[in-house]
Backbone as JSON Lines, residues from 0, in Angstrom:
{"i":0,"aa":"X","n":[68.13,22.68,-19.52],"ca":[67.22,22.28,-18.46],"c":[65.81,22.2,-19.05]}
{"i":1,"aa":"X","n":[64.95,21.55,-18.97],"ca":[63.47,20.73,-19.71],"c":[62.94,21.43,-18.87]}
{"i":2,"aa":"X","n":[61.98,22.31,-19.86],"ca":[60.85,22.77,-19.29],"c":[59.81,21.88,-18.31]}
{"i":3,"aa":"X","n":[59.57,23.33,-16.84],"ca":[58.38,22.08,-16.52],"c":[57.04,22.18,-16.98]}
{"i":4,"aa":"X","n":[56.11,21.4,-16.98],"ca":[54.83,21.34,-17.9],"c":[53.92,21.57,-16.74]}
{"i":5,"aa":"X","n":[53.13,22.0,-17.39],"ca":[51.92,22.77,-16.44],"c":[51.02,21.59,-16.09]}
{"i":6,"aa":"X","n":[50.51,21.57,-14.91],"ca":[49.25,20.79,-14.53],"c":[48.55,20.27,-15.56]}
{"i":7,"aa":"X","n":[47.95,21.06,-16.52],"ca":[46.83,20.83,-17.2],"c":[47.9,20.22,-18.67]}
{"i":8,"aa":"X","n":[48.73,19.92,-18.91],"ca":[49.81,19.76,-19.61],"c":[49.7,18.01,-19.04]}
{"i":9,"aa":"X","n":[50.06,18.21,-17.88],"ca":[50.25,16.77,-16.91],"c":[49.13,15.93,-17.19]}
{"i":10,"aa":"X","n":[47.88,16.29,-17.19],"ca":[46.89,16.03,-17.03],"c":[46.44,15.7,-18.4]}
{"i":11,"aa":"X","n":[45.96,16.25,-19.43],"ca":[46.45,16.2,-20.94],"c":[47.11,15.15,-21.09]}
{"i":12,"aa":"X","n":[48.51,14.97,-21.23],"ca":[49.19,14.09,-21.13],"c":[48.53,12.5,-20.97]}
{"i":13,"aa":"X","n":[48.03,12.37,-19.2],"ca":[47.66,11.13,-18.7],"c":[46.6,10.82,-19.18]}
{"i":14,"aa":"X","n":[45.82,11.68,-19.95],"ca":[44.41,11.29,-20.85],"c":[45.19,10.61,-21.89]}
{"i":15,"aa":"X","n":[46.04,11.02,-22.71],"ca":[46.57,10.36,-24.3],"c":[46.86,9.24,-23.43]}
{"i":16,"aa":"X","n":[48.13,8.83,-22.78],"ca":[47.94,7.48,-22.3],"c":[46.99,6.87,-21.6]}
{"i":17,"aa":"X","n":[45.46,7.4,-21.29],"ca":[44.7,6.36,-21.12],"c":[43.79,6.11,-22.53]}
{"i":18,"aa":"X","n":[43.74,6.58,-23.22],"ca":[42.96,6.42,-24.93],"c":[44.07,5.64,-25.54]}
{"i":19,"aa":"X","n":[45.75,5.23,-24.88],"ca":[46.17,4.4,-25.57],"c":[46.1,3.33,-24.77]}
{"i":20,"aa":"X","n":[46.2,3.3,-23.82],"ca":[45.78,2.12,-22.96],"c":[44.8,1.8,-23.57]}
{"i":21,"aa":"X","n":[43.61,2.2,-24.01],"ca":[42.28,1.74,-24.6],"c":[42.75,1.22,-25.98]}
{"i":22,"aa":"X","n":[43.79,1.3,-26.58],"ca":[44.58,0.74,-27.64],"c":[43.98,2.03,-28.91]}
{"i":23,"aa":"X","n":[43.35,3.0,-28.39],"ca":[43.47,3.86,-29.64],"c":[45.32,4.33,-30.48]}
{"i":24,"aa":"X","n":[45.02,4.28,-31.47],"ca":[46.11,4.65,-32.5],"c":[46.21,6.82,-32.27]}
{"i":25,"aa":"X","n":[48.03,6.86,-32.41],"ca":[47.95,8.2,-32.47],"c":[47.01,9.65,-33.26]}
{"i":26,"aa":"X","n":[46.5,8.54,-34.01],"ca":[45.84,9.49,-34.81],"c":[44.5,9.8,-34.14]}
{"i":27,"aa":"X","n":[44.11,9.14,-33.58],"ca":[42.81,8.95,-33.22],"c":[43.24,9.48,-32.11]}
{"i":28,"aa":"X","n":[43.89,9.67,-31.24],"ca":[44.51,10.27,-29.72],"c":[44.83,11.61,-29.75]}
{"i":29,"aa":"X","n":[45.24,11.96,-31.22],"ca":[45.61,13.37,-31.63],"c":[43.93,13.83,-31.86]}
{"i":30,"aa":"X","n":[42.97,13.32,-32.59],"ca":[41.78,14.35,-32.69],"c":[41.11,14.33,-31.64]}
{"i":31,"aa":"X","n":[41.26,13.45,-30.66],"ca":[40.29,13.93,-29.52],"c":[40.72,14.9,-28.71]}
{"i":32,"aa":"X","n":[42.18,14.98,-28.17],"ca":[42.75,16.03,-27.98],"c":[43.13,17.12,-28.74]}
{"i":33,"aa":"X","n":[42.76,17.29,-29.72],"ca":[43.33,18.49,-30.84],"c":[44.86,18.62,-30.74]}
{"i":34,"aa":"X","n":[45.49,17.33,-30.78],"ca":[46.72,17.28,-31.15],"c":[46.76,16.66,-32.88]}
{"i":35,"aa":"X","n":[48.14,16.59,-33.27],"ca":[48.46,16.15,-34.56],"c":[49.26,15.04,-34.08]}
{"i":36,"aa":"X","n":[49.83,13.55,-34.97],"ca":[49.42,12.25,-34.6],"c":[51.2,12.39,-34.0]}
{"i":37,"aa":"X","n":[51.79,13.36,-34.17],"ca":[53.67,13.47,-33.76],"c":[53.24,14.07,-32.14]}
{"i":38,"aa":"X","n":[52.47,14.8,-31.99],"ca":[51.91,15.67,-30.49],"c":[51.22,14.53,-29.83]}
{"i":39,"aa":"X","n":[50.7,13.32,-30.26],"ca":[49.98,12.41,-29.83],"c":[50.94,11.72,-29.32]}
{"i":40,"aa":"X","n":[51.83,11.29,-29.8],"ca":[53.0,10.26,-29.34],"c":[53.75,10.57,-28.63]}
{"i":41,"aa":"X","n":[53.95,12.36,-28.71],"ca":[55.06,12.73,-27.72],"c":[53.89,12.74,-26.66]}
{"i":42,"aa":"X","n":[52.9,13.51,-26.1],"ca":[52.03,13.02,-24.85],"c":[51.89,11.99,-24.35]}
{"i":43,"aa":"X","n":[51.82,10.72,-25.46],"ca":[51.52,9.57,-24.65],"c":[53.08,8.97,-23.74]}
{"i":44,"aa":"X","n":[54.38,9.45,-24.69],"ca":[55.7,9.27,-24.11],"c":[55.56,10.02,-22.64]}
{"i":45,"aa":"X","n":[55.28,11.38,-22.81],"ca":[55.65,12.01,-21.25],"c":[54.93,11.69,-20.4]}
{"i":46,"aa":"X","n":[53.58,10.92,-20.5],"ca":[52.4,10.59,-19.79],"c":[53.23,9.38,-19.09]}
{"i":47,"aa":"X","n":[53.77,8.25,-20.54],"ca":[54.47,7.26,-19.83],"c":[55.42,7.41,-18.64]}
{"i":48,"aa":"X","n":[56.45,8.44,-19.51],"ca":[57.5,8.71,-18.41],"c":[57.18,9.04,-16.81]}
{"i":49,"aa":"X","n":[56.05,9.88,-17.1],"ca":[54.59,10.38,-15.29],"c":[54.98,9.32,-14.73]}
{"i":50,"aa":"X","n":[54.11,8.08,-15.52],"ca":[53.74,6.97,-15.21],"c":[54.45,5.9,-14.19]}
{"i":51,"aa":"X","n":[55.74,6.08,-14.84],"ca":[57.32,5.06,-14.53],"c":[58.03,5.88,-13.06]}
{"i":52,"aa":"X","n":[57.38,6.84,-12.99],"ca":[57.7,7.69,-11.66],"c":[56.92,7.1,-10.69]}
{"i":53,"aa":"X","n":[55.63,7.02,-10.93],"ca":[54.62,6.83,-9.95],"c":[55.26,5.82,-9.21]}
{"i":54,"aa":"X","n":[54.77,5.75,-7.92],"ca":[55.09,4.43,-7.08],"c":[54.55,2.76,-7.53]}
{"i":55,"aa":"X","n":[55.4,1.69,-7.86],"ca":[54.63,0.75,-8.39],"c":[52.99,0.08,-7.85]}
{"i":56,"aa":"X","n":[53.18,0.48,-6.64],"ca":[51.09,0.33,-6.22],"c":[50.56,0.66,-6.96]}
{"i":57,"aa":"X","n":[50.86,1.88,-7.37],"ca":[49.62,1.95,-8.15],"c":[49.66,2.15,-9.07]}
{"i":58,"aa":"X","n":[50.59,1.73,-10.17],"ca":[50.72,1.29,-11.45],"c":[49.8,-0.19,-11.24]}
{"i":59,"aa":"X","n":[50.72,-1.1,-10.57],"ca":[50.03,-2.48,-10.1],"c":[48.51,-2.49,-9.94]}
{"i":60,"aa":"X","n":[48.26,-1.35,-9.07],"ca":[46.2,-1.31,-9.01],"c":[45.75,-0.94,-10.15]}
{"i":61,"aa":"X","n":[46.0,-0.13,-11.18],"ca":[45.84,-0.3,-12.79],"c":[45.69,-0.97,-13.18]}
{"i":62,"aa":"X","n":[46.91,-1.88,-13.48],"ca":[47.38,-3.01,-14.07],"c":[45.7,-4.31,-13.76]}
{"i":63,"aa":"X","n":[45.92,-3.7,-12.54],"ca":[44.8,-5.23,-11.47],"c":[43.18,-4.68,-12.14]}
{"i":64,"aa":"X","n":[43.06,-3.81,-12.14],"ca":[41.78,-3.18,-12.63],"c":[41.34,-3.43,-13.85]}
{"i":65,"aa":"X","n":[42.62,-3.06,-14.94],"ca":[42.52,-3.59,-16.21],"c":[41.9,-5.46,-16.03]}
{"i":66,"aa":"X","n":[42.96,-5.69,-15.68],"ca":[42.63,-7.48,-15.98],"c":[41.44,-7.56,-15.36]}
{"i":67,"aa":"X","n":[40.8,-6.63,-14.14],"ca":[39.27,-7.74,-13.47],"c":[38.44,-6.84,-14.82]}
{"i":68,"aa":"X","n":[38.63,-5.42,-16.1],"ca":[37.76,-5.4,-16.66],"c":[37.1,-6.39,-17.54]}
{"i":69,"aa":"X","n":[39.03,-7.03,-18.2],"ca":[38.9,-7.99,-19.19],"c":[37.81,-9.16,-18.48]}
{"i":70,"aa":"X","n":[38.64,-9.47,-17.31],"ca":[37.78,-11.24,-16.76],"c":[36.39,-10.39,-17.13]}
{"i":71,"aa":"X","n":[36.15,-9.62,-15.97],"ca":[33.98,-9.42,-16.29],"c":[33.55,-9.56,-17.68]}
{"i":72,"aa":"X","n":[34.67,-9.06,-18.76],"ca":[33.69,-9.45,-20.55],"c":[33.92,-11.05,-20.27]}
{"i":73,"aa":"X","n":[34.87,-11.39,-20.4],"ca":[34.93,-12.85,-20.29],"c":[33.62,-13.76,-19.32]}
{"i":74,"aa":"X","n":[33.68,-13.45,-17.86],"ca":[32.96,-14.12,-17.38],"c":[31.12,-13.9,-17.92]}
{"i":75,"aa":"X","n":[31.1,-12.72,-18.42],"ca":[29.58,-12.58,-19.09],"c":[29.87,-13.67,-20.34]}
{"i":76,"aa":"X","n":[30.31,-14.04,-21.29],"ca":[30.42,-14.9,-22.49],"c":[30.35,-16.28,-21.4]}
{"i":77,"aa":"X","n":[30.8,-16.36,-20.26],"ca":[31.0,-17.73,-19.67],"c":[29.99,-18.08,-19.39]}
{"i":78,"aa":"X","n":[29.22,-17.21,-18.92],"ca":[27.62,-17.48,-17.7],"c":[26.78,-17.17,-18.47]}
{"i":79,"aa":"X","n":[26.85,-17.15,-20.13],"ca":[25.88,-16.89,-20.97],"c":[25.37,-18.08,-21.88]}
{"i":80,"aa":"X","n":[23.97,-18.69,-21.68],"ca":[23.78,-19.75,-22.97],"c":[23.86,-20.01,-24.0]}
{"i":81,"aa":"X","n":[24.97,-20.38,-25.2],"ca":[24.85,-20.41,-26.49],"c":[24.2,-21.21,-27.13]}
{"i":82,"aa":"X","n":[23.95,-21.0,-28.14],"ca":[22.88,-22.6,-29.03],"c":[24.0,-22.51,-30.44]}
{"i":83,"aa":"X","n":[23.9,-23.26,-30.88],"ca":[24.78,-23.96,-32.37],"c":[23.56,-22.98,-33.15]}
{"i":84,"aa":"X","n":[24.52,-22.21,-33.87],"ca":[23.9,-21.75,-35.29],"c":[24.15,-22.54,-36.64]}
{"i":85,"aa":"X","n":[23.12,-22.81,-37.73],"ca":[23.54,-23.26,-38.52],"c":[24.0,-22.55,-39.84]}
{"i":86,"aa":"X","n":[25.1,-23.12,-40.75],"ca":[26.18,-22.08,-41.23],"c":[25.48,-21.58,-42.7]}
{"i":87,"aa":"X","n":[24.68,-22.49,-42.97],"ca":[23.69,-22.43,-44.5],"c":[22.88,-21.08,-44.45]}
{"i":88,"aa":"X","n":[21.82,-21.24,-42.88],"ca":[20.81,-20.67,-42.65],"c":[20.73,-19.55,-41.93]}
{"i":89,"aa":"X","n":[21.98,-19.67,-40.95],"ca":[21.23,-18.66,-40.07],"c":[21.06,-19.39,-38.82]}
{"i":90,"aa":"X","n":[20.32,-20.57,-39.36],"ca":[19.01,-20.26,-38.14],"c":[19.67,-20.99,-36.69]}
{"i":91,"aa":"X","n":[19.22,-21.18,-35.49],"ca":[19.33,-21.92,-34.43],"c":[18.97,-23.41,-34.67]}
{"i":92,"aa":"X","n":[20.49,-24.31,-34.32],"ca":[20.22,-25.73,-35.03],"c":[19.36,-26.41,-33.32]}
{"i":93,"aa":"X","n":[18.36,-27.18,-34.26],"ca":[17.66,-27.92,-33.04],"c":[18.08,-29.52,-33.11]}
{"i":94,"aa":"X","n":[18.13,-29.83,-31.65],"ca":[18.47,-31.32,-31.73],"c":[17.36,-32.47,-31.9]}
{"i":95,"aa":"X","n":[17.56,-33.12,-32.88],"ca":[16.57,-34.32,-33.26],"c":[15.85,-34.82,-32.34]}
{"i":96,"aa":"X","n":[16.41,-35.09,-31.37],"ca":[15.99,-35.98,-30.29],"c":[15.08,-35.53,-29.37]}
{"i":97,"aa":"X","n":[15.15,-33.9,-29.15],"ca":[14.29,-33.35,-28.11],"c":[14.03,-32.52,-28.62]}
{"i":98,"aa":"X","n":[13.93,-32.0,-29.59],"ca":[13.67,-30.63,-30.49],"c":[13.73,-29.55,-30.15]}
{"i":99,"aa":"X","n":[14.99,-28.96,-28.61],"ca":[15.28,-28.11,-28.33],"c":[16.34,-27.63,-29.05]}
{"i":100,"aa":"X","n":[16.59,-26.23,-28.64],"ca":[18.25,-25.75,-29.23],"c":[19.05,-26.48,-28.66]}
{"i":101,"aa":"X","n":[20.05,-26.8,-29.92],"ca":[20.99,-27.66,-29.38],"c":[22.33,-26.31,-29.0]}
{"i":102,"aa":"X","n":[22.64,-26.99,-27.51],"ca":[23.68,-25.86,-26.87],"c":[24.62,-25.74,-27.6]}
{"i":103,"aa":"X","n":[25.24,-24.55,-27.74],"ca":[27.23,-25.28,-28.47],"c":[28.11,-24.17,-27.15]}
{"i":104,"aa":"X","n":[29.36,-25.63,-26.92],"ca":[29.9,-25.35,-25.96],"c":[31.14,-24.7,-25.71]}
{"i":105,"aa":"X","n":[31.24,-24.21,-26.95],"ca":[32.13,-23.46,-27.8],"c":[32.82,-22.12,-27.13]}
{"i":106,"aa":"X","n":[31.88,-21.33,-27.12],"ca":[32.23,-19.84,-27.31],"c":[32.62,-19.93,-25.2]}
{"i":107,"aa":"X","n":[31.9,-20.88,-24.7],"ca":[32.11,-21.03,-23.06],"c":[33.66,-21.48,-22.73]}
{"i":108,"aa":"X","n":[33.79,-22.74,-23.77],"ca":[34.91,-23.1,-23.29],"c":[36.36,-22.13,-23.61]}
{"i":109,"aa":"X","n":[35.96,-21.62,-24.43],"ca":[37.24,-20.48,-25.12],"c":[36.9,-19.14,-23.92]}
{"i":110,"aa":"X","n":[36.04,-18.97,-23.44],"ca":[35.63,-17.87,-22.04],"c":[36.68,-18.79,-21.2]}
{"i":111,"aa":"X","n":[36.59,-19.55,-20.97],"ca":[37.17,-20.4,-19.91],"c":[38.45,-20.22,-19.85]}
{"i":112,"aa":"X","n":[39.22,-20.94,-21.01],"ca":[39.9,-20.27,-21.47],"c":[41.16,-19.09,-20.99]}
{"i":113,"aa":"X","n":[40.06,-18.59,-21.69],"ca":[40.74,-16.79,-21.69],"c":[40.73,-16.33,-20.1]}
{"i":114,"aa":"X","n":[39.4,-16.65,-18.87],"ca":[39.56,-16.53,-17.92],"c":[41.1,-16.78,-17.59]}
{"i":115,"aa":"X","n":[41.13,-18.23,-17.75],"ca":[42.07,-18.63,-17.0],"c":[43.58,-18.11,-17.62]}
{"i":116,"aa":"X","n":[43.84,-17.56,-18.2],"ca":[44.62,-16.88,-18.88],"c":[45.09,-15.25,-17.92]}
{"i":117,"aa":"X","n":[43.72,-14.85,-18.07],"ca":[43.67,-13.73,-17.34],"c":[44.14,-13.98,-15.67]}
{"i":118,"aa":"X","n":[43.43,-14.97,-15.14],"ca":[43.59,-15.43,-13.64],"c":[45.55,-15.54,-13.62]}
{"i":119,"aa":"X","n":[46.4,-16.14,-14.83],"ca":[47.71,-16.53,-14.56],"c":[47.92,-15.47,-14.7]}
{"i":120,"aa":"X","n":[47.97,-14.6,-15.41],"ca":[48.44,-12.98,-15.5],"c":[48.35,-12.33,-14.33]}
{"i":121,"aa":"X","n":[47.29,-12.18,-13.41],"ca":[46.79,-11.79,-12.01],"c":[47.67,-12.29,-11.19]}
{"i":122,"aa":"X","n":[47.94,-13.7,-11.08],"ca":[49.06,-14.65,-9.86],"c":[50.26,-14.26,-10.16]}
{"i":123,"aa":"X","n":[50.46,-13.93,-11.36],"ca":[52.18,-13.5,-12.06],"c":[51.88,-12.37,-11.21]}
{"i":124,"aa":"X","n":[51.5,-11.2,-11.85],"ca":[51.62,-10.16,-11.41],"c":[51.49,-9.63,-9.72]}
{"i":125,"aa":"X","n":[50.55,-10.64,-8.95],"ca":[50.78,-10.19,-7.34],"c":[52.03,-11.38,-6.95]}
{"i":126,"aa":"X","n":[52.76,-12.1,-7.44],"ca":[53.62,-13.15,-6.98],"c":[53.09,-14.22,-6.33]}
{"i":127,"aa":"X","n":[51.54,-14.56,-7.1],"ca":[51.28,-15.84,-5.68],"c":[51.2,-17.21,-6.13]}
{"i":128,"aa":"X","n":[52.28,-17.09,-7.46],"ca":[52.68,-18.41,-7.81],"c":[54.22,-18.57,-6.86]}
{"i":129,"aa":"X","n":[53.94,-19.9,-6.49],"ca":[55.49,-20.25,-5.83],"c":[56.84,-20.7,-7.25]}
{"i":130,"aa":"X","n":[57.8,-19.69,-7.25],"ca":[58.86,-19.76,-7.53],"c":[59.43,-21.27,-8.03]}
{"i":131,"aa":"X","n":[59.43,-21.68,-9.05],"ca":[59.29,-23.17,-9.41],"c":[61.37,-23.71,-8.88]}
{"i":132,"aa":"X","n":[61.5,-24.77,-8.3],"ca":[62.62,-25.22,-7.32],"c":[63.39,-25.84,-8.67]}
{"i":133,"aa":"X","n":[64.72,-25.34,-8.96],"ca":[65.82,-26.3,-9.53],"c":[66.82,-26.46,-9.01]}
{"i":134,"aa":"X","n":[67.25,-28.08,-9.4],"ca":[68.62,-28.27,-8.28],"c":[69.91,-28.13,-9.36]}
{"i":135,"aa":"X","n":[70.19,-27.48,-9.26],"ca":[71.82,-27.89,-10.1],"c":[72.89,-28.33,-9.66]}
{"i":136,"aa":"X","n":[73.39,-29.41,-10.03],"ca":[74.97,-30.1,-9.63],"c":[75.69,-30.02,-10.64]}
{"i":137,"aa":"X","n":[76.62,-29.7,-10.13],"ca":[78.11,-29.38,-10.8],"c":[79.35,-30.42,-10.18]}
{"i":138,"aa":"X","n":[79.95,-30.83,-10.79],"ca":[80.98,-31.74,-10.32],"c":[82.54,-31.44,-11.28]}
{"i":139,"aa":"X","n":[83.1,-31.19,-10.33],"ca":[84.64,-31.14,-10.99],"c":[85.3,-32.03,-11.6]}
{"i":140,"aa":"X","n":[86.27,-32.11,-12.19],"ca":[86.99,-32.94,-13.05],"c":[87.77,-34.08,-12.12]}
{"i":141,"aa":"X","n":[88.08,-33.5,-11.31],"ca":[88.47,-34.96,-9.53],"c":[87.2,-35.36,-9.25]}
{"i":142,"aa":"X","n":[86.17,-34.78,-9.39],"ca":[85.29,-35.5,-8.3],"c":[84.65,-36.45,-9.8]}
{"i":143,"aa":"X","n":[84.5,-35.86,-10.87],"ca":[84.17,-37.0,-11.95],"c":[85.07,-38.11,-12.1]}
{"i":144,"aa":"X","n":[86.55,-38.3,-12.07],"ca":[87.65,-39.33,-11.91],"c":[87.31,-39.93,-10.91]}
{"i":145,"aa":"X","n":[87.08,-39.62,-9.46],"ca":[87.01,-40.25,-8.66],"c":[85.7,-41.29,-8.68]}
{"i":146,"aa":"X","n":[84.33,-40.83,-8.64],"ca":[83.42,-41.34,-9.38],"c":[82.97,-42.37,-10.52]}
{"i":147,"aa":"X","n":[84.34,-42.53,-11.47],"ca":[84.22,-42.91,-12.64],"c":[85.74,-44.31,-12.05]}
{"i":148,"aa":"X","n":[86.61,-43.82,-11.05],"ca":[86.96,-44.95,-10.09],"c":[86.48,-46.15,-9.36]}
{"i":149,"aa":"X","n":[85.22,-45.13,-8.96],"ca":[84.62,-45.78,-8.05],"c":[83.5,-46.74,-8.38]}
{"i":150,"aa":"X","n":[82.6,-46.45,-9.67],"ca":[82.04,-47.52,-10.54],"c":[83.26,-48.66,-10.78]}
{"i":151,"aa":"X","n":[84.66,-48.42,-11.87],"ca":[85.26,-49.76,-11.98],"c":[85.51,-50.79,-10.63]}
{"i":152,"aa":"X","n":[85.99,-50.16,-9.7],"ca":[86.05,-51.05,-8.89],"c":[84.76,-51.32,-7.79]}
{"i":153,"aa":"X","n":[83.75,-51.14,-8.32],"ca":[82.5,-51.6,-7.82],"c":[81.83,-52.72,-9.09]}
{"i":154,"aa":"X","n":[82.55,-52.6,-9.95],"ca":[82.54,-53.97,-11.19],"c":[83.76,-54.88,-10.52]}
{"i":155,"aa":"X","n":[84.67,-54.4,-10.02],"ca":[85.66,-55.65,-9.58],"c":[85.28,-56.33,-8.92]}
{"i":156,"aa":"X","n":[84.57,-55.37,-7.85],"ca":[83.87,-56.79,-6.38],"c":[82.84,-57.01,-6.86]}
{"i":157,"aa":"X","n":[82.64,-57.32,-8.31],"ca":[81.19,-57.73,-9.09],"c":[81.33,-59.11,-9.26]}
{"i":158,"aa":"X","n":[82.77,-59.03,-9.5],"ca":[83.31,-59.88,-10.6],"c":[83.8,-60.28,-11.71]}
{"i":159,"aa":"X","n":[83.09,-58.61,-11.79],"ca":[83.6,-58.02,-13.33],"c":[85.07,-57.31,-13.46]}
{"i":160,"aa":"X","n":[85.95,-57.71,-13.58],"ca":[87.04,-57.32,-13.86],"c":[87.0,-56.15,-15.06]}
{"i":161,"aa":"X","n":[87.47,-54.66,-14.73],"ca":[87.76,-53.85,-15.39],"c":[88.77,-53.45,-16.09]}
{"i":162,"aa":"X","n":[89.45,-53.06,-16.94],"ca":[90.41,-52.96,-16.86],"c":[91.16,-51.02,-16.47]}
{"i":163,"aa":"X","n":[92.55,-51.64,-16.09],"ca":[93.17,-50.55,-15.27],"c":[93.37,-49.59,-16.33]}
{"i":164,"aa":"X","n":[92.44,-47.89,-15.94],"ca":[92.96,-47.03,-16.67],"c":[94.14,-46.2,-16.94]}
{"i":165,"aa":"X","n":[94.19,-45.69,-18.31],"ca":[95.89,-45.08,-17.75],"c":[95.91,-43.87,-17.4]}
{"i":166,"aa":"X","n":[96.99,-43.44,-16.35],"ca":[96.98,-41.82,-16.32],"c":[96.57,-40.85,-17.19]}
{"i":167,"aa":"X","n":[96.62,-39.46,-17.16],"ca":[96.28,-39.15,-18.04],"c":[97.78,-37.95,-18.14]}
């Protein structure tokens, strides 16, 4: 029978899986907790296991929290002005014509991007994409003969004389 783990055990635990959620490595999960990087992995396992108990809400409101952190870095790179750097110098390339910084539309459109990336992950995950419709037909081996009947003698009253197949 598995020991039960104490509160502060529990708790412990749901910290290593949120420093791996943050994508820290066991090793790095073991010194902040004064674990060693085998004590790191088994916490972040029993934290998981917590986890897979919980009711899916609120795994799901996690889940939803995570993605609006990602969109906000994203939407700051989106709603931010870039200018073309040049690759020799350094410096901010200016456009001939008006001798301002010339914008580059670069780093926005890859925000864009990635938003929208993030946004399909969000619709997956609450279901508010509609279920895409396939029809499948299946036809039996009579209903293909009959079918494959019913073309020749729709060549007969063509005019087209078919000729008569043989049993099989």
């Amino acid at each position: 029978m598995p020991r039960r783990r104490s509160i502060e055990t529990q708790e412990r635990d749901a910290q290593a899986v949120e420093l791996r959620r943050r994508h820290l490595n066991y090793r790095q999960i073991g010194a902040q907790l004064g674990y060693s990087d085998a004590a790191a992995y088994k916490a972040v396992q029993r934290g998981l296991a917590d986890t897979a108990a919980e009711p899916s809400a609120e795994v799901r409101k996690l889940e939803l929290e995570r993605l609006d952190d990602i969109a906000r870095g994203f939407q700051r790179v989106f709603a931010t002005r870039h200018y073309a750097i040049s690759l020799g110098s350094g410096k901010v390339v200016m456009d001939p014509a008006t001798g301002q910084p010339l914008v580059d539309d670069g780093p926005v459109i890859q925000a864009g991007l990635a938003l929208l990336r993030v946004m399909e992950r969000r619709a997956k995950y609450l279901g508010l994409d509609a279920p895409a419709k396939h029809e499948v037909r299946t036809i039996g081996e009579t209903d293909a003969r009959l079918i494959e009947l019913a073309e020749q003698v729709a060549g007969m009253d063509a005019g087209h004389p078919a000729p008569v197949p043989e049993p099989a």
